[in-house]
Backbone as a ProteinNet text record, in pm:
[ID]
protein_1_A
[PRIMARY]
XXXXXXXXXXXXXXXXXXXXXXXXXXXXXXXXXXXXXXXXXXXXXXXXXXXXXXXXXXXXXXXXXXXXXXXXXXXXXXXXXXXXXXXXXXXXXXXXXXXXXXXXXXXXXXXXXXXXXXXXXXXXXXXXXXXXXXXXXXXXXXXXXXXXXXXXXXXXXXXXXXXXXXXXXXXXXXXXXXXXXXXXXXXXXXXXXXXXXXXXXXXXXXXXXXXXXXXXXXXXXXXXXXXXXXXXXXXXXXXXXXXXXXXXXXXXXXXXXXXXXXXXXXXXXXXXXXXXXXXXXXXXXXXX
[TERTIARY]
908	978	890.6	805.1	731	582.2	531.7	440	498.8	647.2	684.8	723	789.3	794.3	656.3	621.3	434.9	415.2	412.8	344.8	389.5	588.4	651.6	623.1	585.7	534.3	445	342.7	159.9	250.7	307.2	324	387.7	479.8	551.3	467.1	347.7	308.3	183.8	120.2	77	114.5	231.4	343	327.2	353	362.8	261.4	157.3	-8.8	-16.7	54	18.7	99.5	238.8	332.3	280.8	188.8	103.9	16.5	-35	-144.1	-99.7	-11.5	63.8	105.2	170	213.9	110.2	-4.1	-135.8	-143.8	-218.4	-224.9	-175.4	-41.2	84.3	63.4	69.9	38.2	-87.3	-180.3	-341.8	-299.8	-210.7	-223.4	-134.6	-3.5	128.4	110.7	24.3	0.7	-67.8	-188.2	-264.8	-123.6	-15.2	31.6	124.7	190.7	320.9	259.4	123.9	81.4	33.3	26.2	34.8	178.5	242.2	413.2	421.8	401	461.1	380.3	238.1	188.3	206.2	242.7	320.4	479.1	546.2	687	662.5	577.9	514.9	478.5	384.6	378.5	491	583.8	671.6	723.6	783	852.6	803.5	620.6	590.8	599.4	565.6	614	711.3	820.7	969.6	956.4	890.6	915.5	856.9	752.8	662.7	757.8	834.9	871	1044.4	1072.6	1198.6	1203.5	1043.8	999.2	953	884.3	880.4	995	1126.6	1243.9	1302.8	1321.3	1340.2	1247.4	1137.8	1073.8	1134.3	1176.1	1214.8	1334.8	1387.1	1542.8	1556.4	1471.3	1433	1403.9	1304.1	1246.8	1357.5	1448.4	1560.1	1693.8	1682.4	1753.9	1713.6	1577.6	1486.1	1409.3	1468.5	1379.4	1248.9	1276.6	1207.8	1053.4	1055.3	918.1	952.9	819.3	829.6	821.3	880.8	828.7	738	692.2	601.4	512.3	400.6	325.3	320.8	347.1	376.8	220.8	127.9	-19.9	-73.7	-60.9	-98.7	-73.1	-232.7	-209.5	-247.4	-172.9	-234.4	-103.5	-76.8	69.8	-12.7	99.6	77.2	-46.6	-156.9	-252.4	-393.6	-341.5	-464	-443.6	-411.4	-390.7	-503.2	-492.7	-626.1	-502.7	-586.9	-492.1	-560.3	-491.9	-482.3	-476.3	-476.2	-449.6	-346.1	-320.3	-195.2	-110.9	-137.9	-7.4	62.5	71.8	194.1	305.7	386.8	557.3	601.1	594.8	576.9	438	462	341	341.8	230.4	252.5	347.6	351.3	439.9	435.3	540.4	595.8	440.4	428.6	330.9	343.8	477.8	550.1	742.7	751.1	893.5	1013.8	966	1027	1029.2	896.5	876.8	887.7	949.6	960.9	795.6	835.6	715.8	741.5	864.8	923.5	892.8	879.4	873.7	1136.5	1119.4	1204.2	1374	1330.7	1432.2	1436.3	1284.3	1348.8	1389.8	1339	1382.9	1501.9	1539.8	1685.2	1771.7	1846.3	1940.5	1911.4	1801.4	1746.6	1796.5	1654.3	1633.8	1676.3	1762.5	1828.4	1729.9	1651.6	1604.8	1484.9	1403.1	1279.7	1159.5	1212.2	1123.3	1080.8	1124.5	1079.7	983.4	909.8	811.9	694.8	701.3	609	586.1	457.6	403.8	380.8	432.2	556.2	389.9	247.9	180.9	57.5	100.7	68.5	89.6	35.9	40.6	145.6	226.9	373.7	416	567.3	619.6	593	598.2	552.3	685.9	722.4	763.5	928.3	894	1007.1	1030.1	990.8	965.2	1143.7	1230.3	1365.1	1444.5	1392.6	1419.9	1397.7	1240.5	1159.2	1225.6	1209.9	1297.3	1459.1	1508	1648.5	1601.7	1533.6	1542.5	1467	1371.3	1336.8	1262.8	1275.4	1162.3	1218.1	1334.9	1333.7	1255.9	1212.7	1116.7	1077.7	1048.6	1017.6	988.3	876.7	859.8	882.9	972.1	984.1	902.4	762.6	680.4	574.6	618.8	530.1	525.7	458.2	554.2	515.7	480.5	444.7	570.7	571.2	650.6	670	748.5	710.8	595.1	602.1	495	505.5	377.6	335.2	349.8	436.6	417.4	300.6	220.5	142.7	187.3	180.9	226.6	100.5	178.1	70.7	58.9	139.4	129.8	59.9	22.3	-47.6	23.5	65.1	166.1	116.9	111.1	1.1	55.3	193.6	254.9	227.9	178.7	111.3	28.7	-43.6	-152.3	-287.2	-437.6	-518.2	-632.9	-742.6	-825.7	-962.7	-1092.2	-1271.7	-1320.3	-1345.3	-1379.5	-1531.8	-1573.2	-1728.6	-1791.4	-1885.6	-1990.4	-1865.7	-1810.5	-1723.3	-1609.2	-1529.2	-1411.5	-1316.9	-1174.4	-1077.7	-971	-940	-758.4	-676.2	-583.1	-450.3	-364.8	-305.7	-148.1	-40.8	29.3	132.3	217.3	306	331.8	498.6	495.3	641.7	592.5	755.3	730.9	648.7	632.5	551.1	446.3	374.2	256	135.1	91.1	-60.6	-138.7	-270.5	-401.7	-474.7	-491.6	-543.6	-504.1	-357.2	-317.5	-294	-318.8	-316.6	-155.5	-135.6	43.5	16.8	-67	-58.3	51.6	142.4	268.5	216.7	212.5	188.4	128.6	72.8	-12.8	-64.8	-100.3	-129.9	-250.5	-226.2	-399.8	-500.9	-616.1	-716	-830.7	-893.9	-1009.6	-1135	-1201.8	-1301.7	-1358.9	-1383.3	-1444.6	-1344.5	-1244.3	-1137.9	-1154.8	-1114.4	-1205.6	-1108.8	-1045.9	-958.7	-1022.4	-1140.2	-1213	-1332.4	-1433.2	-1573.8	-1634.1	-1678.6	-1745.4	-1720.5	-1573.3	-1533.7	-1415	-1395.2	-1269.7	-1149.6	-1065.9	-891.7	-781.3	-695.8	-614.1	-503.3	-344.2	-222.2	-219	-293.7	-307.1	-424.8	-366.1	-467.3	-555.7	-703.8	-818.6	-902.8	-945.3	-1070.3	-1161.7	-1136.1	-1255.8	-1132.7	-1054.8	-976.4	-905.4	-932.9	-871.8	-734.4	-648.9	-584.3	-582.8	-596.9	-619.9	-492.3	-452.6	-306.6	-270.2	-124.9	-11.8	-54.4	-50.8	-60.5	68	81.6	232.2	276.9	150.5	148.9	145.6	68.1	-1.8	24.2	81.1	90.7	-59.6	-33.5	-129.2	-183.8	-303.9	-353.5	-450.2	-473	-602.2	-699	-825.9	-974.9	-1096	-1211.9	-1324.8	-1450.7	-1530.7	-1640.2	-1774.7	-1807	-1944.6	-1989.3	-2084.2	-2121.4	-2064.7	-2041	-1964.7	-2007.9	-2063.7	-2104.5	-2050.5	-2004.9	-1946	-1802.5	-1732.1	-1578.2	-1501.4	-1402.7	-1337.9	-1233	-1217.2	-1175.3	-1002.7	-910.7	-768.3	-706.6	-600.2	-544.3	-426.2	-411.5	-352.7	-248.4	-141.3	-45.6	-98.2	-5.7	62.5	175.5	220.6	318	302.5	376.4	366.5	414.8	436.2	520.6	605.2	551.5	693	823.2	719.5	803.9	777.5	676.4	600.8	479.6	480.3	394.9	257.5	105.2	42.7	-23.9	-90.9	-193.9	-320.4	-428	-509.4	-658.4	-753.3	-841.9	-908.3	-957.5	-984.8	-1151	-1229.3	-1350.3	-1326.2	-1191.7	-1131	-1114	-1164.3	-1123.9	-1183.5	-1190.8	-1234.6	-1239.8	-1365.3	-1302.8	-1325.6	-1210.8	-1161.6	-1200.2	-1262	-1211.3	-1114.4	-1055.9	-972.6	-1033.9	-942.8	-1002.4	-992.1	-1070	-1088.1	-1001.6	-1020.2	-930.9	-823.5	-754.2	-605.7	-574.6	-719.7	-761.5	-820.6	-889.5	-923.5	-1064.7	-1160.7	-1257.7	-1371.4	-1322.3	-1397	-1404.7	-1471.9	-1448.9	-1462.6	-1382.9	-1441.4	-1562.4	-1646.6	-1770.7	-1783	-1875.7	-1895.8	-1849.1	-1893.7	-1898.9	-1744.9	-1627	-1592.2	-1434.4	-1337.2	-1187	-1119	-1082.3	-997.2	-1015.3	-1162.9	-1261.5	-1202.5	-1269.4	-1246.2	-1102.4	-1065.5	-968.5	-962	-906.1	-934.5	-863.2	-871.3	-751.3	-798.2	-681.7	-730.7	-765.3	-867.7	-921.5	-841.2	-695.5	-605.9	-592.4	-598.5	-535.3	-579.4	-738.1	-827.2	-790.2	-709.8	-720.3	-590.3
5330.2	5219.2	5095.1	5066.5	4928	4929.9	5082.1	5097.5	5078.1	5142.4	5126.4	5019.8	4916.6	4762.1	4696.2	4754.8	4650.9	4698.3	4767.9	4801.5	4759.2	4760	4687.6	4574.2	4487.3	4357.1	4304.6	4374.5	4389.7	4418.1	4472.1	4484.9	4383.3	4333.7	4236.6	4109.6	4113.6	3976.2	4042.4	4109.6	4132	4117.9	4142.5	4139.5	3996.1	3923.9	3780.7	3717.1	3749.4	3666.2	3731.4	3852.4	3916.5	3783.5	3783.4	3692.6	3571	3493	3395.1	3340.4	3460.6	3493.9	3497.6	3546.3	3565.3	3431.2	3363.8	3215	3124.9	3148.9	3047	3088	3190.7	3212.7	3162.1	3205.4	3126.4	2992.3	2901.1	2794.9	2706.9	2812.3	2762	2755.5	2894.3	2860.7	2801.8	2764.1	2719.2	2532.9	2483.8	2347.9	2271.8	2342.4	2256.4	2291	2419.9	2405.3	2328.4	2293.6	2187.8	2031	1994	1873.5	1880.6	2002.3	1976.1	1953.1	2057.1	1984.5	1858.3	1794.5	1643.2	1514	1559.5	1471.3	1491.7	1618.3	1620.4	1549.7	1556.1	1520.7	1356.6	1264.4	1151.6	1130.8	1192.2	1169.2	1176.8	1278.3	1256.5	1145.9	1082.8	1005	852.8	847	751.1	709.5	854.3	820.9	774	795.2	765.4	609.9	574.9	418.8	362.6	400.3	355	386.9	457.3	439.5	385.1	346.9	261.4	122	82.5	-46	-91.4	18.1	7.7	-3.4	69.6	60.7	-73.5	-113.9	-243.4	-400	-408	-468.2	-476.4	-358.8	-348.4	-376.8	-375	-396.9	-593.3	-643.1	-796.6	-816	-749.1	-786.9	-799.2	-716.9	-667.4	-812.1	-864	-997	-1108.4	-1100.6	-1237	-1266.5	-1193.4	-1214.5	-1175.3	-1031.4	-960.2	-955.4	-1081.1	-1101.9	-1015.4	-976.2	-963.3	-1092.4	-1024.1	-1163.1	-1221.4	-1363.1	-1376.9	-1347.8	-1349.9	-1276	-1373.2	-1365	-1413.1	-1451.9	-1366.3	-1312.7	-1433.4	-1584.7	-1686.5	-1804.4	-1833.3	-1975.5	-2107.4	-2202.7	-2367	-2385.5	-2485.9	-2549	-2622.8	-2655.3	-2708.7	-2587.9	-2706.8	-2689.4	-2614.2	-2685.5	-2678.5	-2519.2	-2449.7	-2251	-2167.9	-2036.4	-1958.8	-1845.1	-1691.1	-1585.5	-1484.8	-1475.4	-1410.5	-1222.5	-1130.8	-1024.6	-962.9	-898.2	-840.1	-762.3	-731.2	-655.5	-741.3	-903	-950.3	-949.6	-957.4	-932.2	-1109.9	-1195.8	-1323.7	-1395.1	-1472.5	-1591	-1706.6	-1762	-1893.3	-2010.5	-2013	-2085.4	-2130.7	-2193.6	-2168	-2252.4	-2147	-2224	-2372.8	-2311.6	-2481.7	-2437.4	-2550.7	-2587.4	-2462.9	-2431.4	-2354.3	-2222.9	-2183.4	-2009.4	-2003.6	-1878.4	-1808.3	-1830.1	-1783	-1723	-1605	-1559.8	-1419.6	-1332.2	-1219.1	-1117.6	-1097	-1050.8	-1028.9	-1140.7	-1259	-1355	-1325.1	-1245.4	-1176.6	-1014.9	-933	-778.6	-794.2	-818.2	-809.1	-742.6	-781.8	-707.9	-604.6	-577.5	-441.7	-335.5	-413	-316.7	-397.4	-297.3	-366.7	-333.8	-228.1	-116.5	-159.3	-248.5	-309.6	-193.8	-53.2	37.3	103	49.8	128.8	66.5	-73.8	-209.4	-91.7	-29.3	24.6	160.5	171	330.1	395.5	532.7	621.2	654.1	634	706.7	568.9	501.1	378.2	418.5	378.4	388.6	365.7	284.3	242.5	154.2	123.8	14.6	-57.6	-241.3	-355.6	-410.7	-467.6	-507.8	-502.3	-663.2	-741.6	-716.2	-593.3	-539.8	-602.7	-526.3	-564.6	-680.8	-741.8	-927.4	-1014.5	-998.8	-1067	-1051.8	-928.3	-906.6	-941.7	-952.7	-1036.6	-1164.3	-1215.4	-1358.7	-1421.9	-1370.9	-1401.7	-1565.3	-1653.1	-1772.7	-1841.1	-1778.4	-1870.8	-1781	-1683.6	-1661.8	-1725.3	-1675.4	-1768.1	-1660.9	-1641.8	-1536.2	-1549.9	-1515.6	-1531.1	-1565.4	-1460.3	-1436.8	-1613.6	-1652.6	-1756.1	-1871.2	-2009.7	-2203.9	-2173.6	-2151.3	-2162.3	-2171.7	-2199.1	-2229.3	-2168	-2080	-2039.9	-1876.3	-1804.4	-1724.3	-1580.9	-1574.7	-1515.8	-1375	-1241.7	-1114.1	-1006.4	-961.7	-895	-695.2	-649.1	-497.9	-406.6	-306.4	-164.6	-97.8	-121.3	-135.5	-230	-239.2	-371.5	-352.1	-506.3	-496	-613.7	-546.9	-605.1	-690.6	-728.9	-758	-895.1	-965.9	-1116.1	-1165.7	-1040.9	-1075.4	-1099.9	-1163.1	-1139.4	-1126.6	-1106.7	-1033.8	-1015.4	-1004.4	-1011	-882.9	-840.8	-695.4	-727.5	-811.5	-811.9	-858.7	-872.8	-902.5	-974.1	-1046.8	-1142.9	-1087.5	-1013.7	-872.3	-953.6	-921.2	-1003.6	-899	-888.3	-763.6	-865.3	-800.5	-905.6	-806.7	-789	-741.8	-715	-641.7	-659.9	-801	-875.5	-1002.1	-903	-824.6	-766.5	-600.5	-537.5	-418.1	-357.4	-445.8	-435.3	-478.8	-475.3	-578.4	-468.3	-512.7	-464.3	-541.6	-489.8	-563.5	-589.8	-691.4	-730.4	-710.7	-669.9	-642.4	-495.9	-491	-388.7	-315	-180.4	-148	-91.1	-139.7	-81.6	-220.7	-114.8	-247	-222.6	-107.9	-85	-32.7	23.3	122.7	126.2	215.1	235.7	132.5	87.4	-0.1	92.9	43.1	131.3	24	-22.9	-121.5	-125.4	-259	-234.7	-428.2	-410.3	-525.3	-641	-569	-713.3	-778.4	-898.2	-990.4	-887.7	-850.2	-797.6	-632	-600.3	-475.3	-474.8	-600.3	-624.7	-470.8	-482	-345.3	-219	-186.4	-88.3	-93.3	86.7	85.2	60.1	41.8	82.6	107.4	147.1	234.1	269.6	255.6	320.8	426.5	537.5	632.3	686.7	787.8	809.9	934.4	900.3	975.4	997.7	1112	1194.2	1055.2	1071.7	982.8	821.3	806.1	670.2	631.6	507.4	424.2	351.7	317.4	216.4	56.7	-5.8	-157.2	-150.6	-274.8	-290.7	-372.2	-363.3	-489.3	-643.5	-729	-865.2	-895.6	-1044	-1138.5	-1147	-1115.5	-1124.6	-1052.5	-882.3	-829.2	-693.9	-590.8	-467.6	-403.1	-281.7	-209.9	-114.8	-70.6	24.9	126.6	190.8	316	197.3	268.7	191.6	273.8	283	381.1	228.2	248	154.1	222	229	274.6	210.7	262.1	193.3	236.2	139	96.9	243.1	308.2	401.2	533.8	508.7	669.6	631.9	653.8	675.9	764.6	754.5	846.9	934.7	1069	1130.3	1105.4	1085.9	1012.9	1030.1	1088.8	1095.6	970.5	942.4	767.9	812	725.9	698.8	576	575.8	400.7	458.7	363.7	323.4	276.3	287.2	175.4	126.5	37.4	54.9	100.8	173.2	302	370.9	372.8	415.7	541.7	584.1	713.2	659.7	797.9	778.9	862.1	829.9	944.3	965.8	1040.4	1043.1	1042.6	1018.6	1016.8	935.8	975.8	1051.5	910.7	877.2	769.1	738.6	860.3	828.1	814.9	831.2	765.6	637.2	544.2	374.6	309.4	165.9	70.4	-52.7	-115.1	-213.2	-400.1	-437.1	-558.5	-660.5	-783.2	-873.4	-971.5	-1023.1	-1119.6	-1273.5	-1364.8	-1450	-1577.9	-1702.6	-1797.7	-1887.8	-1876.5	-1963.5	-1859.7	-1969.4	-1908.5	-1753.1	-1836.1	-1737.6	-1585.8	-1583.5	-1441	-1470.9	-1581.4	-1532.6	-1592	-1633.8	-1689.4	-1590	-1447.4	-1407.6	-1445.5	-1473.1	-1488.1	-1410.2	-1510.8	-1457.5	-1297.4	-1236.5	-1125.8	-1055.6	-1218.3	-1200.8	-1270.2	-1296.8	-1401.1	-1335.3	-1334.6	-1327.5	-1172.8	-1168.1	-1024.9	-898.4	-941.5	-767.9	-750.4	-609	-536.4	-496.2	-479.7	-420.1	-299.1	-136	-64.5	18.9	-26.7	21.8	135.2	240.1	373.2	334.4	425.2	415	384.8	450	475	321.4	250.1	85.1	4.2	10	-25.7	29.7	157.7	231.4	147.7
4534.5	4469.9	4464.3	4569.9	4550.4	4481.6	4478.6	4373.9	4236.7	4173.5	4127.9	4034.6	4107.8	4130.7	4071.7	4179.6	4102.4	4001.9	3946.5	3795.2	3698.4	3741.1	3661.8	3632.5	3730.2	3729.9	3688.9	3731.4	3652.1	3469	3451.2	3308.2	3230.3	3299.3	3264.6	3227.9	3309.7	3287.3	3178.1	3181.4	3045.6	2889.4	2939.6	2832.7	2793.1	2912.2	2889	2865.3	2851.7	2806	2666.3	2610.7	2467.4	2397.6	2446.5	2383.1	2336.2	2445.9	2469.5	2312.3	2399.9	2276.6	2132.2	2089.3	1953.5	1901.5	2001.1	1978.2	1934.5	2066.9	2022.7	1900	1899.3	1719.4	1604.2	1643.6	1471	1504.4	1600.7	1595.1	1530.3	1598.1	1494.7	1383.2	1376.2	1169.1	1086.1	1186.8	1168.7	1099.2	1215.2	1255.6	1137	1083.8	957.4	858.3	817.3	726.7	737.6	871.3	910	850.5	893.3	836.2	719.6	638.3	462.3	420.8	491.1	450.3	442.1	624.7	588.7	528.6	491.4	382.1	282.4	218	60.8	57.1	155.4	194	158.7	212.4	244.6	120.3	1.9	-158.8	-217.4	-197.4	-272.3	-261	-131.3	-64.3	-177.2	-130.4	-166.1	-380.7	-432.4	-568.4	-580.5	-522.9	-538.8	-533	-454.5	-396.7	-530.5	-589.1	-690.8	-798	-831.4	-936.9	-878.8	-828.8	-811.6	-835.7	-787	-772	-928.8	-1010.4	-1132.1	-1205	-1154.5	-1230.5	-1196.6	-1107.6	-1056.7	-1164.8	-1154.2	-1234.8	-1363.3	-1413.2	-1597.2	-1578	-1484.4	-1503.9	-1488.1	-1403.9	-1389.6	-1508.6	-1561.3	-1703.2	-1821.3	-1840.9	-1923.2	-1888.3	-1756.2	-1753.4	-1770.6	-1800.5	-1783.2	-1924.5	-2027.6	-2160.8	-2166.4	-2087.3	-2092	-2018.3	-1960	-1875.7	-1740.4	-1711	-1524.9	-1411.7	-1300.2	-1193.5	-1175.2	-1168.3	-1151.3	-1015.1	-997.7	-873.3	-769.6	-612.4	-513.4	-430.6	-502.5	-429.5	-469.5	-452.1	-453.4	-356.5	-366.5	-207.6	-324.7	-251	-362.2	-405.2	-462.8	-527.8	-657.6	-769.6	-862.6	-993.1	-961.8	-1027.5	-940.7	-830.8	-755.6	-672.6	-709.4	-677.8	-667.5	-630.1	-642.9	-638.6	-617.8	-601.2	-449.2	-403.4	-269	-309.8	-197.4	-211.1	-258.6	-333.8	-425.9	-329.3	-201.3	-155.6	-71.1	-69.9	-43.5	-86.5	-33.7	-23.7	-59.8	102.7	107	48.4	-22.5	-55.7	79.5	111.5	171.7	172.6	10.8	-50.1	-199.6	-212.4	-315.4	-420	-587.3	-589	-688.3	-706.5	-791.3	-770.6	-767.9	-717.4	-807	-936.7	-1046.1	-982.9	-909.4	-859.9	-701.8	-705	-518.4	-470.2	-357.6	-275.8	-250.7	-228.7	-178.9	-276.9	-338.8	-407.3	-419	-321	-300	-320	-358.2	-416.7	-602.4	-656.9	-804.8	-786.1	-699.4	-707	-618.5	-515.8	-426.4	-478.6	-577.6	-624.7	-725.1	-725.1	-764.7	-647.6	-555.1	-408.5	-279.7	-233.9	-99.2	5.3	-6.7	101.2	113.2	202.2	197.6	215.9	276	284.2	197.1	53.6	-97.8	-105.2	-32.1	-65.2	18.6	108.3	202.1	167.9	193.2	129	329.7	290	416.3	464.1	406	495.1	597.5	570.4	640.8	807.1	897.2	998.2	1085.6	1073.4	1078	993.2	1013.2	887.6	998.6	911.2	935.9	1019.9	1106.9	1220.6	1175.6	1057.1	1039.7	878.3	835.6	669.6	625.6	672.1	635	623.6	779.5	765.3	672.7	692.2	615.3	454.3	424.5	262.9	214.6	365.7	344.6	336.3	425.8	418.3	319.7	248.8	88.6	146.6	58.6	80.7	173.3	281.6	396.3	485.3	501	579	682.7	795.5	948.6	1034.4	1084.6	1141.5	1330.7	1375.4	1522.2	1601.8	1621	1692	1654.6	1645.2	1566.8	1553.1	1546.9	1537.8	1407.8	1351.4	1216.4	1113.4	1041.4	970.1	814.8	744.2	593	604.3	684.9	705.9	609.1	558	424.8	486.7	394.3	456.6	390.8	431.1	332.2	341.3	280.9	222.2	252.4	212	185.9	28.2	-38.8	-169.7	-222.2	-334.4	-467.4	-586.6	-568.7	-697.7	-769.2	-911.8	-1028.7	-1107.6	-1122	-1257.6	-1263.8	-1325	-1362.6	-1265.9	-1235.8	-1134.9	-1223.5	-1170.2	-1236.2	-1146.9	-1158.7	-1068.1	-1126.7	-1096.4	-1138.1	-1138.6	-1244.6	-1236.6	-1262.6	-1285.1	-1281.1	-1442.4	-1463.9	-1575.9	-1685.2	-1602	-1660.6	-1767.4	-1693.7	-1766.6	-1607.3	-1638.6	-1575.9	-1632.4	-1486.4	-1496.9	-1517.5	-1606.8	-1637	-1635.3	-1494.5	-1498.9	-1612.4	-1633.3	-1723.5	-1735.5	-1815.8	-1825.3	-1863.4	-1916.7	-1946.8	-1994.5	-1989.2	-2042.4	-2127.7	-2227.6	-2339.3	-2377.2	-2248.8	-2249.3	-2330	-2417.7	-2459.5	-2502.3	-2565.7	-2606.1	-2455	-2384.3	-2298.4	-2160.4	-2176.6	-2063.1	-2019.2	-1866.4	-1800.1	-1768.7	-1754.9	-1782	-1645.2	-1551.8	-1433.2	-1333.9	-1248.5	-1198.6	-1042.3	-979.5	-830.1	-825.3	-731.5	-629.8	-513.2	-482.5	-352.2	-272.4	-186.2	-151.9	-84.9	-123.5	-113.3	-134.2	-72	-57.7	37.6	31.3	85.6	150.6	258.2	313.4	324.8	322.2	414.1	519.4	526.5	656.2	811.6	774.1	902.9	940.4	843.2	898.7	777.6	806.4	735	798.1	586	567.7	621.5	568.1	597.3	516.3	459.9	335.3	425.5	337.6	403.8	254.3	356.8	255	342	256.8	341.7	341.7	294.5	286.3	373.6	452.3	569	553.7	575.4	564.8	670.7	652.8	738.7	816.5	988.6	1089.2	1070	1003.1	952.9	1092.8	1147	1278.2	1220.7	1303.3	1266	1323	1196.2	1189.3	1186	1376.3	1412	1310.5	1303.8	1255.1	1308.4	1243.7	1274.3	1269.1	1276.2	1241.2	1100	990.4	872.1	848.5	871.8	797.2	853.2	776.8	782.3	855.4	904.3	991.9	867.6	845.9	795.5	825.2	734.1	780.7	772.5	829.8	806.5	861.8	774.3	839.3	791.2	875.5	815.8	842.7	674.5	637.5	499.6	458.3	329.8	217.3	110.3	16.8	-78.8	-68.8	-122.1	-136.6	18	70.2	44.5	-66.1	-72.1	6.8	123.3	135.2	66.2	113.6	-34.9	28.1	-72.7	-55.8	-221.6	-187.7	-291.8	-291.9	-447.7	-420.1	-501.9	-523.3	-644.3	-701.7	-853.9	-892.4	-968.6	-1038.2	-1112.5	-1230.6	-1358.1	-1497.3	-1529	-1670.8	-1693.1	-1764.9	-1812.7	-1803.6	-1729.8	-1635.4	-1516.2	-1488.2	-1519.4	-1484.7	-1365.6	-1263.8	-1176	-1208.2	-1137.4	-1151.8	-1003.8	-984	-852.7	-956.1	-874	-881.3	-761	-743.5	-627.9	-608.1	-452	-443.5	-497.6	-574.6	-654.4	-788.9	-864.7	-981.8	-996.8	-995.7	-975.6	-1020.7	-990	-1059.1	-981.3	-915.9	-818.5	-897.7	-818.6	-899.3	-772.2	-765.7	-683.4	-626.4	-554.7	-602.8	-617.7	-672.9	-783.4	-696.2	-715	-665.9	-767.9	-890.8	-1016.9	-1071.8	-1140.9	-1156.8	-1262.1	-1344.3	-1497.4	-1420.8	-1313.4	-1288.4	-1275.3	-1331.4	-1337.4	-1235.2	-1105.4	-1022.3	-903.2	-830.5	-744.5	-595.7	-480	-366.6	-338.7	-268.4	-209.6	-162.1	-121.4	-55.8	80.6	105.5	294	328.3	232.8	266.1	212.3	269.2	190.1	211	62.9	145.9	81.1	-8.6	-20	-147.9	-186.5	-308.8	-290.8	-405	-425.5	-554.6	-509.5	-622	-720.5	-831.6	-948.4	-1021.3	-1021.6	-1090.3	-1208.8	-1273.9	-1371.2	-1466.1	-1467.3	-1599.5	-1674.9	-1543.1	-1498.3	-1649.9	-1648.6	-1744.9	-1901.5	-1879.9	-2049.8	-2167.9
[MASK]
++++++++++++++++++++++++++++++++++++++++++++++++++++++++++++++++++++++++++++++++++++++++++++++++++++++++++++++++++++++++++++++++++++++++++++++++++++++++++++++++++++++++++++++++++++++++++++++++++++++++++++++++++++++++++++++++++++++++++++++++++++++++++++++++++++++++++++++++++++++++++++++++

């Protein structure tokens, strides 16, 4: 009986290292396909947002005589303005008494849900994303004495934005649904850049790529991917945008077009090199 016994036992646990073994296995191969699931889950997620936010826009546009909002991605009052990075939410302030600073005091009653503003593959959502989008240009950020505090995004949203594409060529956002000739019908997309003062010489993007760290959340400023190498080596990232239409597309982060942002109001003054908040890059389509 106790030779017996033992063998049973000796077998049993063989048994139990085959089992082992079988598991490790499906897991090796289980695991890369579980994280293709939930980054396709995460595109879908994020088109959706892109084209809600596009539907939102046309529907502002459709009450407003047909213009879009004007763009929040500006520091200066009056006359004396420049344009800041396109994925703010909050502006500093207001840049004349007539316009928000908030994004969210013209879409609100579009979008209640501040998490359609945030692209799902960002490193986390931004602290106070929901507050902040209720409280529109009263804005006040807790953590903070400051007063009026500007929110910046993971999206770039284009619509009466303008921007330095180089050898003296200037992006001009859509102005309304029907914007053509000079203007661009690109409304959102994904961010995807390069040499922001918050990770000099090095890309970033809400969309997360191969060796990519995360650049924490600030008081202002959403957390993102970031790798730093030379301007050369694109990481490969598949992006969205939006139109206006209201059709989405993907397209690859060596499809693009990089734009600066602008020192004058017209588009055609770029911040320095070493200095501001970097390239910024628009799918090719952006330009057609």
């Amino acid at each position: 009986m106790q030779a017996g016994d033992g063998y049973r036992h000796g077998f049993t646990l063989i048994e139990l290292m085959v089992v082992i073994s079988v598991i490790s296995l499906i897991m090796a191969f289980a695991l890369p396909a579980l994280n293709g699931v939930k980054r396709q889950a995460k595109s879908v997620v994020s088109m959706n947002n892109q084209r809600q936010i596009a539907t939102a826009s046309n529907l502002f546009a459709t009450e407003n005589h047909d213009r879009y909002p004007e763009s929040v991605a500006t520091i200066g009052f009056d006359d004396n303005w420049n344009w800041t990075d396109p994925t703010r939410l909050t502006g500093n302030r207001r840049r004349s008494p007539q316009l928000y600073r908030a994004m969210s005091e013209y879409l609100r009653s579009f979008i209640a849900d501040a998490s359609i503003m945030y692209c799902p593959g960002a490193p986390r959502e931004y602290t106070y994303l929901q507050q902040s989008w209720e409280a529109g240009d009263n804005w006040d950020n807790p953590e903070t004495s400051f007063t009026a505090d500007p929110v910046g995004g993971t999206y770039c949203f284009y619509w009466n934005y303008r921007g330095y594409l180089g050898d003296g060529k200037i992006f001009r956002g859509p102005s309304s649904p029907a914007s053509s000739g000079n203007f661009s019908k690109l409304l959102v997309s994904d961010y995807f850049g390069y040499n922001h003062w918050r990770s000099p010489n090095a890309f970033g993007s809400c969309e997360k790529f191969e060796s990519a760290a995360i650049i924490p959340e600030t008081y202002l400023l959403s957390s993102y991917w970031s790798l730093k190498t030379e301007f050369e080596n694109y990481p490969e990232i598949k992006l969205r945008a939006a139109y206006t239409d209201g059709h989405v597309e993907t397209y690859s982060s060596t499809e693009v077009v990089p734009m600066k942002v602008s020192l004058t109001s017209d588009g055609s003054s770029p911040y320095p090199d070493d200095v501001g908040p970097g390239v910024y890059f628009l799918p090719q389509n952006a330009l057609n």
